[in-house]
PLY file of the C-alpha trace (Angstrom):
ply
format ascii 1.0
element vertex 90
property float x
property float y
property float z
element edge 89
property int vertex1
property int vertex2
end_header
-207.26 -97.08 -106.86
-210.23 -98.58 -108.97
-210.36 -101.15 -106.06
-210.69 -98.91 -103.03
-213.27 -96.75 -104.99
-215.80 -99.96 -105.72
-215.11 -100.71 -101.97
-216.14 -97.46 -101.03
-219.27 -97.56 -103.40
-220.06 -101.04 -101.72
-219.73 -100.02 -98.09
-221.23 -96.51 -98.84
-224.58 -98.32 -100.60
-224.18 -101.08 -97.20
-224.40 -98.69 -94.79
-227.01 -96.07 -96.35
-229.13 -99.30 -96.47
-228.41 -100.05 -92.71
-229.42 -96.88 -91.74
-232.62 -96.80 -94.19
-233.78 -99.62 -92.10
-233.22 -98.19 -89.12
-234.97 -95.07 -89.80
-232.36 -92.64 -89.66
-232.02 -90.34 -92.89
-228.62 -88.96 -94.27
-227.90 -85.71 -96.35
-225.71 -85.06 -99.16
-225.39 -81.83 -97.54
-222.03 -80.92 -95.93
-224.33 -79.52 -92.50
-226.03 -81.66 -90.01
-226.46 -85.31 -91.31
-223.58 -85.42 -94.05
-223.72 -89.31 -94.93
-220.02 -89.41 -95.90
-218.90 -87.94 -92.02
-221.58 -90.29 -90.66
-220.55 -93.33 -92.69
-216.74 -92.90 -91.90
-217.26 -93.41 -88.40
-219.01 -96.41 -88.94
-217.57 -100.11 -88.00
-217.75 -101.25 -92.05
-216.39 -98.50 -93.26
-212.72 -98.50 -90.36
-212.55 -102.09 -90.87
-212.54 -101.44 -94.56
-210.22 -98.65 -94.23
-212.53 -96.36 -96.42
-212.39 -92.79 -95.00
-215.10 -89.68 -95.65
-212.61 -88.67 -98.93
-213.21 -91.60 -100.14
-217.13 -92.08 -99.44
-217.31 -88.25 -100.30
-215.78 -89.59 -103.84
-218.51 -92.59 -104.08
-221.29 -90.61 -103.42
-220.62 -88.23 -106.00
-220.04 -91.04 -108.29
-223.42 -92.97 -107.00
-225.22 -89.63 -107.76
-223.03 -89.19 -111.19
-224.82 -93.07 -112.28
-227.90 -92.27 -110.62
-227.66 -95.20 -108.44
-228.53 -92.53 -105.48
-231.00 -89.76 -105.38
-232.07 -86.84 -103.35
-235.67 -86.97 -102.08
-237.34 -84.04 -100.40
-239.25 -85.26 -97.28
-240.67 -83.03 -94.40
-239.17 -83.74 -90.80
-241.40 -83.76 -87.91
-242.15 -80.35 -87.51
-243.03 -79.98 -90.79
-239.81 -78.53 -92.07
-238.51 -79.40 -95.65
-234.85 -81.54 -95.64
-232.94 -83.38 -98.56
-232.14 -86.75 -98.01
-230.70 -89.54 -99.83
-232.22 -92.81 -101.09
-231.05 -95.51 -103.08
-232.29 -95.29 -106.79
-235.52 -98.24 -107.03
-235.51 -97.91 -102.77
-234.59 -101.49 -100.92
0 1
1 2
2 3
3 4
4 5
5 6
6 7
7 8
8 9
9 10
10 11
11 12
12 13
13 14
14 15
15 16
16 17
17 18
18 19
19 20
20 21
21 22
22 23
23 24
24 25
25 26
26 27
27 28
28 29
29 30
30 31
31 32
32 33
33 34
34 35
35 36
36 37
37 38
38 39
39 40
40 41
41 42
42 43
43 44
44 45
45 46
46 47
47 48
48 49
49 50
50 51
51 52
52 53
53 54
54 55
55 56
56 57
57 58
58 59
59 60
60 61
61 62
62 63
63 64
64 65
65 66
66 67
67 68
68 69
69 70
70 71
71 72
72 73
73 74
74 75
75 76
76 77
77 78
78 79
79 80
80 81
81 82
82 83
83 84
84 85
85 86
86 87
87 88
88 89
């Protein structure tokens, strides 16, 4: 059990980075951009075999540590969302 939760804390920090990079910002909100839903369906976390209970699980405990954050940031129409960020950035 210990295992599969470091995995998921691995491939949930992986892919949060991934998608820093590319731009594209992820909520720890369950509407619209809910980074556990997103990150399930991604290719690290199937071939991993880490589903959203288990990212759900690593983000709380990323928040818990305060390796993660949520950051206030306005979209493009000036609107006010929550997003997370890696504690320190990349």
């Amino acid at each position: 059990m210990a295992a599969t939760q470091a995995k998921a804390e691995e491939v949930f920090l992986a892919i949060l980075a991934r998608f820093t990079a590319a731009g594209r910002v992820v909520s720890d909100s369950k509407h619209g951009s809910y980074a556990p839903r997103l990150f399930a369906e991604e290719a690290e976390a199937k071939d991993a075999g880490i589903t959203q209970p288990y990212l759900e699980g690593a983000m709380r405990r990323l928040l818990h540590a305060r390796r993660l954050y949520v950051k206030t940031i306005k979209d493009k129409v000036g609107r006010e969302r929550k997003v997370l960020e890696v504690e320190g950035g990349f």
